[in-house]
Structure formats: structure tokens, C-alpha cells
C-alpha positions as CSV (number, residue, x, y, z in Angstrom):
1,X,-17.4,22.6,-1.1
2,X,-14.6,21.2,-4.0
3,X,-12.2,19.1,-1.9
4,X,-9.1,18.4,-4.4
5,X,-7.8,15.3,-2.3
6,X,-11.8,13.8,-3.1
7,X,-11.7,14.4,-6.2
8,X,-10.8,11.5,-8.9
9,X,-10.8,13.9,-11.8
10,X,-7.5,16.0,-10.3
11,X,-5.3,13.1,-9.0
12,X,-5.3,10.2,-6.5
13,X,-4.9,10.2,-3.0
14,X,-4.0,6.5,-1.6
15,X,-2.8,5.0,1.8
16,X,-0.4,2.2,1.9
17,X,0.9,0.5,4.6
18,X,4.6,-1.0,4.6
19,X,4.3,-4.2,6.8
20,X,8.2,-5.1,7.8
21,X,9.0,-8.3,9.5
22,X,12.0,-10.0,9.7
23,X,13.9,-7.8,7.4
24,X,11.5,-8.6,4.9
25,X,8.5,-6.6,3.5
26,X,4.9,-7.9,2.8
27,X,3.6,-7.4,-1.2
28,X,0.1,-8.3,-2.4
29,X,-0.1,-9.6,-6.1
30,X,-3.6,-8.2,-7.5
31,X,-4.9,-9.2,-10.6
32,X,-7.5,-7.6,-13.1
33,X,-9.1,-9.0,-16.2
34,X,-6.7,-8.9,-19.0
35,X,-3.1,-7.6,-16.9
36,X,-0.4,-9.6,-15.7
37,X,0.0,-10.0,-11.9
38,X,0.6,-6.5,-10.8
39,X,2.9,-6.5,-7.2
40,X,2.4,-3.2,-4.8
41,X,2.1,-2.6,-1.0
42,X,-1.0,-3.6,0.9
43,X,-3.5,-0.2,1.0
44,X,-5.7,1.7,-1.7
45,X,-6.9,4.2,-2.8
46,X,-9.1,6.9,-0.2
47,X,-12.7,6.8,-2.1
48,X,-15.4,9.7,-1.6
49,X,-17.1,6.6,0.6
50,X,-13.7,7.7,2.7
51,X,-14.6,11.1,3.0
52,X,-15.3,11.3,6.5
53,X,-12.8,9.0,7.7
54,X,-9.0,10.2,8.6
55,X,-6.7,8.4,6.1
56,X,-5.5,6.4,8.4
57,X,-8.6,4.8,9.2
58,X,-9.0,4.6,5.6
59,X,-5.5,2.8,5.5
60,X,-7.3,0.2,8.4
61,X,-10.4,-0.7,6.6
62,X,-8.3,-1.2,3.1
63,X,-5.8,-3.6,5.6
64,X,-8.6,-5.4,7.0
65,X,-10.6,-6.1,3.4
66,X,-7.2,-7.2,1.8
67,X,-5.2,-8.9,4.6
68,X,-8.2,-10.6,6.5
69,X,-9.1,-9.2,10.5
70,X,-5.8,-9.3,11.9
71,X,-5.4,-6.6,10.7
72,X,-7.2,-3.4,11.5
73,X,-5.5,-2.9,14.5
74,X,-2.3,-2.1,12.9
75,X,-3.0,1.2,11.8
76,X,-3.2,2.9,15.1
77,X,0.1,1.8,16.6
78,X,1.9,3.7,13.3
79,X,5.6,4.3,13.7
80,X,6.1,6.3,10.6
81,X,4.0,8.5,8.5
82,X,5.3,9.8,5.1
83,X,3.9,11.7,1.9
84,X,5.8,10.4,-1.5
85,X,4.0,12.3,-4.7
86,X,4.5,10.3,-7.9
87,X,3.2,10.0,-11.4
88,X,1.8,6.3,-11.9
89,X,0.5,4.0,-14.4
90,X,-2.7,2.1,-12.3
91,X,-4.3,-1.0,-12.9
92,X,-6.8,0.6,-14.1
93,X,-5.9,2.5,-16.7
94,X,-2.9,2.5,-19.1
95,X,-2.4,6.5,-18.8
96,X,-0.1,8.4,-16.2
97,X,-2.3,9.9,-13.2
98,X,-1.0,11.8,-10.4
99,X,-0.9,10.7,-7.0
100,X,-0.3,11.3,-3.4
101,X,0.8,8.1,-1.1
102,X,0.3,8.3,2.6
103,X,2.4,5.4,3.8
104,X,2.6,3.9,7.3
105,X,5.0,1.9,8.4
106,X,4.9,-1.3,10.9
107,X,7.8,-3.6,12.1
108,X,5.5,-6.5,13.2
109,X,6.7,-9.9,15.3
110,X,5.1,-13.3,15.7
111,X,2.4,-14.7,13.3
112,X,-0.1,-13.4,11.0
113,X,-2.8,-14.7,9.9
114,X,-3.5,-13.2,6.3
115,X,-6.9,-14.1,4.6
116,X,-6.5,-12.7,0.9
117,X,-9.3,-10.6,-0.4
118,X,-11.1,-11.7,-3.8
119,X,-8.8,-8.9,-5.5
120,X,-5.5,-10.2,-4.2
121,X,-4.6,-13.6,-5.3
122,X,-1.0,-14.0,-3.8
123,X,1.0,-12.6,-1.0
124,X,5.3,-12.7,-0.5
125,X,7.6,-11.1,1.9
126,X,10.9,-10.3,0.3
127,X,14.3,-8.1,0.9
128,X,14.9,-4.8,0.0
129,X,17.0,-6.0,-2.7
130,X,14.7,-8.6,-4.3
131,X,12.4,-6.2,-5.8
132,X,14.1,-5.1,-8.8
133,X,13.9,-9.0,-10.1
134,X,10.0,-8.8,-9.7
135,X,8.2,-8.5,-12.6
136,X,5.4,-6.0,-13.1
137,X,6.0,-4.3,-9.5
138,X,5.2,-0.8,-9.4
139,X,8.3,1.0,-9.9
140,X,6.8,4.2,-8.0
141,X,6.7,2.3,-4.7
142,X,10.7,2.0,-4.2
143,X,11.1,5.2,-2.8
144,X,8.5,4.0,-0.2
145,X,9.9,0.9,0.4
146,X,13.2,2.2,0.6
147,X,12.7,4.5,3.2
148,X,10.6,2.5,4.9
149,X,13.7,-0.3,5.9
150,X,16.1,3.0,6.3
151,X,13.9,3.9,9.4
152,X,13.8,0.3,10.7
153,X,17.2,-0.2,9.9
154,X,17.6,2.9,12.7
155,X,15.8,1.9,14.9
């Protein structure tokens, strides 16, 4: 049976998971042959090797192979879940494809240990208002990020 949300060919589905602490938000730096460091949230994209998982356990392997083991517990204690559909260039490609973010956010206390993956080469936590000075961060993502410090801000 044709599952759109499987299917690369219509548009991309991908988890990302908004990692808050201290007032500032965690971004991964990923680089790929030929690009400039490209900044975005921790997460990817759900593969067809996802099929039979629930996105957000999708969301906890992705946090676990990028962020190191720490970090596959996160995922369950979710405190926000959000859909934000957007148009994006990839990393992958230099054309527009369509996709659909499921983001979870986490307001997190005492230390982490982060082990980056082979595909992420650097890691910062920054404000809210320090992403519009980073170069080559995906602009799609501020809506996310936005709301994601408006619903800790409330709480």
C-alpha cells in the first residue's frame, strides 16, 4: 500500500528535536563534501528503514546516533509536539523539496554528555536572538525554534 509520508519521491517527512537549556538551544553543524557548515536542530529525516517505528522513536534513534547515548531517553519524556510544513533547500540537493517537521521539544538541566556523530562536526547552544548572525543556518527552522522558547518561556 503507497504511504505518502514514506515516500521520498512526494516530500520529506523529518523529526527534530529542540534541546533548551539554560535559555539557550542546542545546534549541530553538519558538513558534506563540497558545502559550507550547514547549522540545523539535532533530528533527521524518517527513512523507509523507519517505517515501522512511531516518529518519535524515530526522533530517539536519530538523537542517540548524532548526540551520543545520553540521549535516547529524551524522546519519551516530550513536553511539546508540533507540525511546521516548509519548503527547504537540503544538504543534499540544491532544489526546493517539501517537508513536514515533527518537532519535540525538551527543557533539559544538569550535564550532557554529547558524543558527535561522524556527520556532525561541531555543536553550540545559543539565544534566540543569536541565530540570525549564523551563517548558513537553515532559515526554515525559526519558526520552530521560535515557538519552541515561546512555550518555555510559559512555562
Amino acid at each position: 500500500m503507497y504511504n505518502p509520508f514514506l515516500s521520498e519521491e512526494t516530500f520529506f517527512v523529518a523529526t527534530k528535536c529542540c534541546l533548551i537549556k539554560d535559555g539557550k538551544i542546542l545546534i549541530v553543524g553538519e558538513t558534506r563534501p563540497g558545502k559550507a557548515l550547514w547549522w540545523e536542530l539535532p533530528g533527521g529525516k524518517i527513512s523507509k528503514a523507519d517505517q515501522n517505528l512511531l516518529p518519535i522513536e524515530s526522533l530517539a534513534r536519530e538523537l542517540q546516533e548524532e548526540l551520543g547515548d545520553d540521549f535516547w531517553i529524551l524522546s519519551w519524556n516530550s513536553e511539546l509536539f508540533m507540525v511546521h510544513k516548509s519548503y527547504e533547500d537540503t544538504t543534499f540537493s540544491d532544489k526546493k523539496v517539501p517537508f513536514i517537521f515533527l518537532c519535540y521539544v525538551y527543557e533539559v538541566s544538569g550535564e550532557l554528555n554529547i558524543e558527535l556523530s561522524h556527520e556532525h562536526t561541531e555543536f553550540r547552544w545559543i539565544l534566540l536572538d543569536e541565530i540570525q548572525g549564523i551563517d548558513w543556518w537553515r532559515k526554515g527552522f525559526d519558526d520552530i525554534v521560535h515557538n519552541a522558547f515561546s512555550y518555555v518561556s510559559k512555562n
